[in-house]
C-alpha positions as CSV (number, residue, x, y, z in Angstrom):
1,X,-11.3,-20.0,19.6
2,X,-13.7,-22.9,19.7
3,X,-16.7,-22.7,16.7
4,X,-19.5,-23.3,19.8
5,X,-17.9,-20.6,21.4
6,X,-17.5,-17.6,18.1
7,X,-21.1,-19.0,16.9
8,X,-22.7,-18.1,20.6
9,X,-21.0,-14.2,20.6
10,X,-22.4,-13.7,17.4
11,X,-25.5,-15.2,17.7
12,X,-25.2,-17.3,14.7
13,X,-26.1,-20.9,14.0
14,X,-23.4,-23.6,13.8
15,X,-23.3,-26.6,11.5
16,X,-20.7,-28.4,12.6
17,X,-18.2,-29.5,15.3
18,X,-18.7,-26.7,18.3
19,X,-15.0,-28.3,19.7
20,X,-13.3,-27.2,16.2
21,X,-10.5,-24.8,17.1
22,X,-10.2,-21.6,14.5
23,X,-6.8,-19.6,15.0
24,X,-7.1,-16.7,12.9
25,X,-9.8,-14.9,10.4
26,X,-8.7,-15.2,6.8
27,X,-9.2,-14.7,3.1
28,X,-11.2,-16.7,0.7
29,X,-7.5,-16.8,-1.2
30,X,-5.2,-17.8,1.7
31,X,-7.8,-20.0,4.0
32,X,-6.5,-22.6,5.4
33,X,-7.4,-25.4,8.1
34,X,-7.5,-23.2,11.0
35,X,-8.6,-20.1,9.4
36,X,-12.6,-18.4,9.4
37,X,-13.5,-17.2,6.5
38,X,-16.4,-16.1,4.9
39,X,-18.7,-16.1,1.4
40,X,-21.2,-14.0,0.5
41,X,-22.2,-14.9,-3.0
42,X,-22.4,-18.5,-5.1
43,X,-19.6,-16.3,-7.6
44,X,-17.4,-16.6,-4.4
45,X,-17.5,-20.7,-4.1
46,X,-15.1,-21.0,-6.8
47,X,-12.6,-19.9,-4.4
48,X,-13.1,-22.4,-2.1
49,X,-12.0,-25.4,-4.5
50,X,-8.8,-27.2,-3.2
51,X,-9.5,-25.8,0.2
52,X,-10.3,-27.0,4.0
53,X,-11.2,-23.6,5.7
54,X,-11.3,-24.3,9.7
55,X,-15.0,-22.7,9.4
56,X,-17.3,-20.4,6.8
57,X,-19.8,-17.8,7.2
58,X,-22.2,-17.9,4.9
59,X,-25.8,-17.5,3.6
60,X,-28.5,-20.1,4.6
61,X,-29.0,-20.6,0.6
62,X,-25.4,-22.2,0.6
63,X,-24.7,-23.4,3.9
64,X,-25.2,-26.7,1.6
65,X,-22.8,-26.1,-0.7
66,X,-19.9,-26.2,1.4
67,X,-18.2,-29.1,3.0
68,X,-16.3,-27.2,5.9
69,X,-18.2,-26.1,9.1
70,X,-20.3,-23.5,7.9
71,X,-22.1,-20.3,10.6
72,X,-25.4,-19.2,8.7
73,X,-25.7,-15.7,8.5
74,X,-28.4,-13.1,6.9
75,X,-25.2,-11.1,6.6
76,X,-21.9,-13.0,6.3
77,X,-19.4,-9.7,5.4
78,X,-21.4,-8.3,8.3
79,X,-20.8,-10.9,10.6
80,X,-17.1,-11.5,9.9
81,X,-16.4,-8.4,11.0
82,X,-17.7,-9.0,14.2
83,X,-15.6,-12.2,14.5
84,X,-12.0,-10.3,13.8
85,X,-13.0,-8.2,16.6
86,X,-13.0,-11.6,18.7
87,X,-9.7,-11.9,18.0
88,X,-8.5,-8.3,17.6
89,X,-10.1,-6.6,20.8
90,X,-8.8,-3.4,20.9
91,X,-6.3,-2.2,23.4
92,X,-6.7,1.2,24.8
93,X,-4.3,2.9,27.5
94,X,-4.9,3.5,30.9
95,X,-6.3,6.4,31.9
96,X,-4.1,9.1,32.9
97,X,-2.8,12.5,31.4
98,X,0.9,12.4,30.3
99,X,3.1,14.7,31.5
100,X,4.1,16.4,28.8
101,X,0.7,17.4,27.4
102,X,-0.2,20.8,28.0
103,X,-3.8,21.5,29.4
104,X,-4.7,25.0,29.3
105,X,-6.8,26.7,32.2
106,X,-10.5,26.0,31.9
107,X,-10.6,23.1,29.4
108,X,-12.3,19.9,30.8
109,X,-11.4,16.1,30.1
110,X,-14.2,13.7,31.4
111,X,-12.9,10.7,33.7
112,X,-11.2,7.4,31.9
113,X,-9.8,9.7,28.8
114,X,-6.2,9.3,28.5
115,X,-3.9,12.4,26.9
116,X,-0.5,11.4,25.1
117,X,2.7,12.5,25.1
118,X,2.9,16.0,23.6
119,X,-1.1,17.0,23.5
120,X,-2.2,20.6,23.6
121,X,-5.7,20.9,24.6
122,X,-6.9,24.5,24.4
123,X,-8.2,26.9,26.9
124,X,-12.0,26.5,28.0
125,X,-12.4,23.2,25.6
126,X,-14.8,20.2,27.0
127,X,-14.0,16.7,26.1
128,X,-15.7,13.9,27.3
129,X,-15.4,10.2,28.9
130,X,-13.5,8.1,28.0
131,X,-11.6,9.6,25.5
132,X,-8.3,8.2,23.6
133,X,-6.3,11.2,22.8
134,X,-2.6,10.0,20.9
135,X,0.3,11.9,20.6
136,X,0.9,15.5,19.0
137,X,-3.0,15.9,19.0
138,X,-4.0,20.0,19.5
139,X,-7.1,20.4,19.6
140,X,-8.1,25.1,19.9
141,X,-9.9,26.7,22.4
142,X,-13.7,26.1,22.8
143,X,-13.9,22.6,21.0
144,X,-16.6,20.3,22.4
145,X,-16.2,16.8,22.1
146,X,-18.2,14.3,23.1
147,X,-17.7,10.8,25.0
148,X,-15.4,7.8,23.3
149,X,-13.8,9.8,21.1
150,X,-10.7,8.5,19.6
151,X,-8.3,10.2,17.8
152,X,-5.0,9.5,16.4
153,X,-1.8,11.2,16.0
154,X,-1.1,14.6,14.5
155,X,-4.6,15.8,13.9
156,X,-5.9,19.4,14.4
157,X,-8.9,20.4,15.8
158,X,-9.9,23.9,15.3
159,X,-11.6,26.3,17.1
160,X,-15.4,26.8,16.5
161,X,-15.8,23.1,16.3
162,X,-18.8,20.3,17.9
163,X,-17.6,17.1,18.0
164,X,-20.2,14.1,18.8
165,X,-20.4,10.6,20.7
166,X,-18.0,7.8,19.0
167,X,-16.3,9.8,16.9
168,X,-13.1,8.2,15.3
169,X,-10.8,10.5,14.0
170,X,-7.5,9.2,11.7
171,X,-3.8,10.6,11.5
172,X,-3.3,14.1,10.1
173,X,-6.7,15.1,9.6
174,X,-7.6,19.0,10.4
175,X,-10.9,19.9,11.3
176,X,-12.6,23.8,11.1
177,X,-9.5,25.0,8.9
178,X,-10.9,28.3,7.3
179,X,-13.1,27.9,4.1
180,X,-12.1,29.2,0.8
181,X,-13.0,32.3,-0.2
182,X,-11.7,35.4,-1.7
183,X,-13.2,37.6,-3.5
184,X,-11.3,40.5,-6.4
185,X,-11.2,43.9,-5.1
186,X,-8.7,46.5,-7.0
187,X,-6.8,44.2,-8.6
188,X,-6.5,42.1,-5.7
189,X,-8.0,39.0,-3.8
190,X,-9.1,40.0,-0.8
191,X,-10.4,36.9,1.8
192,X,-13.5,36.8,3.1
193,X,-13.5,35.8,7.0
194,X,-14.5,33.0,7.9
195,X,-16.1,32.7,10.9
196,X,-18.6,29.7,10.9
197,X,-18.4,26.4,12.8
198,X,-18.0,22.6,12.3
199,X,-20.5,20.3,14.0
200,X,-19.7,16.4,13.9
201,X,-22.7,14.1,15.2
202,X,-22.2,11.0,16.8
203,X,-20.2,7.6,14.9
204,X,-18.9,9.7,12.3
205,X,-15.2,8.4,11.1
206,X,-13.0,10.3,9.5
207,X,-9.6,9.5,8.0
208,X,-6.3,9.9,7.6
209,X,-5.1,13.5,6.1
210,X,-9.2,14.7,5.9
211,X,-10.3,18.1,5.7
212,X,-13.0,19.8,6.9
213,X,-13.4,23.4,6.0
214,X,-15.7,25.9,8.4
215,X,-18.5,27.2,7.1
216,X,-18.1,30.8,6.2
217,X,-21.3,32.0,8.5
218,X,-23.4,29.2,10.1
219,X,-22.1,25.7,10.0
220,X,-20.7,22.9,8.1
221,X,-22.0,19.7,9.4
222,X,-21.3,16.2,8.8
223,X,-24.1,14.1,9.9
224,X,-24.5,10.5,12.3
225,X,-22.8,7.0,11.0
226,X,-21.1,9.3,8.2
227,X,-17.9,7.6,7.3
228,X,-15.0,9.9,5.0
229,X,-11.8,7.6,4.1
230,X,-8.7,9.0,3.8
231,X,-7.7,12.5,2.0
232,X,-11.6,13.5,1.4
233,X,-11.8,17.2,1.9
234,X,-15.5,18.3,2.7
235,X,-15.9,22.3,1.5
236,X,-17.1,25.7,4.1
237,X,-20.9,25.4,4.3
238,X,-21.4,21.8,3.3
239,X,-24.2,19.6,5.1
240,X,-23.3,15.5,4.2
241,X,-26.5,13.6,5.2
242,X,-26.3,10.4,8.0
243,X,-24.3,7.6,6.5
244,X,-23.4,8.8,3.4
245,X,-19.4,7.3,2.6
246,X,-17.1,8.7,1.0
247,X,-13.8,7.1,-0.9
248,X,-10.4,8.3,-0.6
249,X,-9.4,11.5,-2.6
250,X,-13.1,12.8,-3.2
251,X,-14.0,16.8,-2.4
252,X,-17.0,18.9,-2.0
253,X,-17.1,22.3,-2.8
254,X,-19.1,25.0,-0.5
255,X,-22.2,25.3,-0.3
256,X,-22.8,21.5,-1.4
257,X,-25.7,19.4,0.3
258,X,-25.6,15.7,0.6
259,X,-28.8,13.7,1.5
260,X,-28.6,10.3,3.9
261,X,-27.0,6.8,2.8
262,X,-25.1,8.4,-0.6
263,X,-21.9,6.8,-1.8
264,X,-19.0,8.8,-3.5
265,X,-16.5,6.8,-5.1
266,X,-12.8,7.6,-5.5
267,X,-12.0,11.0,-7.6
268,X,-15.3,12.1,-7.4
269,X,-15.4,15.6,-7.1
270,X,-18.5,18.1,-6.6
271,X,-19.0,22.0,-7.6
272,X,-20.9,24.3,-5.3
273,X,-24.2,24.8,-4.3
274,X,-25.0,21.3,-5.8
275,X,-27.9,19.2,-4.0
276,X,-27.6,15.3,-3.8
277,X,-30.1,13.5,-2.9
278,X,-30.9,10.2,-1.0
279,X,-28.9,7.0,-1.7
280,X,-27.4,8.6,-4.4
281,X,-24.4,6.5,-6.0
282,X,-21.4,8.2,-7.7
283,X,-18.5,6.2,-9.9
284,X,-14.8,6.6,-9.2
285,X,-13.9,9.9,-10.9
286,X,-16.6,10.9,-11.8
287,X,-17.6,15.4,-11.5
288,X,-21.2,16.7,-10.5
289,X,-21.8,19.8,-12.0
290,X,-25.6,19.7,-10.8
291,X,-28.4,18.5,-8.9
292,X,-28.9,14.8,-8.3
293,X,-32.4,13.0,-7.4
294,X,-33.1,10.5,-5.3
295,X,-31.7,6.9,-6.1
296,X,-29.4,8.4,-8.8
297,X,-26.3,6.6,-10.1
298,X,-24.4,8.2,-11.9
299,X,-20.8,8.4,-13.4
300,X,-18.1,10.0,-16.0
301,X,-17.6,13.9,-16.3
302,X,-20.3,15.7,-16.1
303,X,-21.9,13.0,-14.2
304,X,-24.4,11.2,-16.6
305,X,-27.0,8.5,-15.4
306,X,-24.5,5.2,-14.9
307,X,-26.3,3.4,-18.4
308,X,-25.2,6.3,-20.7
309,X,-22.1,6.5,-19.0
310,X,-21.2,2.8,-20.0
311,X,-22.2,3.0,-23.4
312,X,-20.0,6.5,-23.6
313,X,-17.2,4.5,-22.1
314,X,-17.6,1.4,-24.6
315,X,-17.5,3.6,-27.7
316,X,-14.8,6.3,-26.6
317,X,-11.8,3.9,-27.6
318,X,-13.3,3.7,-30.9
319,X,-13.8,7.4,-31.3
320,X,-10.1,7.8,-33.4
321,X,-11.7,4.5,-36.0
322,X,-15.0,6.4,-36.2
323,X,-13.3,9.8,-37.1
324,X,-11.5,7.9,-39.6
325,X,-14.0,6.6,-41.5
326,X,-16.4,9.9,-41.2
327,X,-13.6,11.9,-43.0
328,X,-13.1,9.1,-45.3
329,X,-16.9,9.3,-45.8
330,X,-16.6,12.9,-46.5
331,X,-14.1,13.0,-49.0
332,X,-16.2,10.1,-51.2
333,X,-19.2,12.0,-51.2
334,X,-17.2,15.3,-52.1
335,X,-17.9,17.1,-49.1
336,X,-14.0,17.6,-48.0
């Protein structure tokens, strides 16, 4: 693609040659004369030494700073983005239902959706337009989905659950299995039903091997723009506020309540009944055993504010030198 050509569909401003030909987006590491790249930070323009990138994205404050073509961007990760999606469109199928899928009586599917091989849709379920539906998808009886949905191979979609608009949905994932509870009885555990619902709102993405657990009575809900990455399992009863992320092998347990725009790194796990508030920001393996206020970061186990967390973490491998010399200490001053 010609730089005029990728600076006009992003709506970004070119300094350089608009007749300069880019072939692929790349890497700070691996650019090369045909490649876009992109730089978000002076630390970054290290990188760049030795190199002749086709074109970068970058900040106004060091458009100057570089010598190859440069497109000037408040948001350059942002923005590069936008430009692998010039040259990776995606490719959907045609519309059409194949014919092994099995549609049961009463369920809907809204025009320009396309079914795979091997579906089940359930009895009385409603799925919208334009929905992309891959193989070995079942999806129970009663689900409402809404339009553009796409999901991807192998996933389960219980019964009792409300899916929005936009929803992306990755391999294996199950959605409304039952919650978790049981409760001792006569020397036994006996399981509470669990008869709740899951409600998804619209541009929520979900990935690969996810759970989502039905609330026990009245709903789990994952919130708008909320984005779970692969084997994240959200507990019965849980609420996760709009745009809150989630990294790969995190968990909720019921009852947990998540305010809007919180990050969870990976490992992080969370006991029940805990409320997190908003823009709350929790370190890779790190456990919440209570409450969190707005604009917390936090880290280790129990979650401690992120500052005493560090200075735990710099003096822990010292902790067998330490006990050495205390007991030394000890015995010197008679006490051992």
């Amino acid at each position: 693609m010609k730089l005029g050509e990728i600076a006009e569909r992003l709506g970004l401003t070119l300094r350089g040659d608009p007749q300069r030909e880019v072939s692929e987006p790349s890497a700070l590491e691996t650019a090369g004369p045909e490649s876009l790249t992109f730089v978000v930070a002076r630390k970054y323009l290290a990188l760049l030494r030795g190199r002749q990138p086709g074109a970068v994205i970058v900040p106004s404050e060091l458009a100057d700073q570089i010598e190859a073509p440069v497109l000037i961007s408040s948001n350059p990760y942002a923005d590069f983005a936008r430009a692998m999606e010039l040259f990776f469109p995606t490719r959907r199928p045609s519309a059409g239902i194949h014919p092994t899928a099995i549609i049961e009586p009463g369920a809907t599917i809204g025009e320009g959706s396309w079914v795979g091989p091997y579906c089940v849709i359930g009895a009385q379920s409603r799925i919208g337009r334009n929905a992309v539906i891959y193989p070995h998808v079942t999806i129970y009886a009663g689900a409402r989905i809404g339009d553009d949905f796409l999901c991807h191979s192998n996933v389960t979609i219980r019964d009792n659950v409300e899916i929005g608009n936009r929803v992306t949905i990755h391999n294996g994932a199950v959605i409304g299995s039952e919650g978790f509870g049981f409760v001792e009885r006569d020397g036994e555990l006996v399981k509470i039903p669990q008869k709740g619902r899951v409600v998804i709102e619209d541009d929520v993405e979900i990935g690969a091997n996810v759970t989502i657990d039905r609330a026990t009575l009245g709903v789990t809900i994952i919130r708008r723009g909320v984005k779970l990455d692969n084997l994240v399992h959200i507990g019965h009863n849980c609420d996760v506020g709009e745009h809150s992320r989630f990294a790969a092998l995190s968990g909720l347990a019921g009852s947990v309540r998540v305010g809007p725009w919180c990050e969870f790194g990976g490992q992080t796990g969370c006991a029940d009944h805990v409320k997190i508030g908003e823009r709350v920001r929790v370190a890779a393996q790190s456990g919440i055993h209570g409450d969190l206020a707005d604009g917390s970061t936090v880290g280790g186990t129990p979650a401690v504010d992120i500052r005493l967390w560090r200075r735990m973490s710099a003096v822990m491998h010292r902790l067998p030198d330490l006990w050495h010399r205390l007991r030394l200490i000890e015995r010197l001053m008679g006490l051992k």
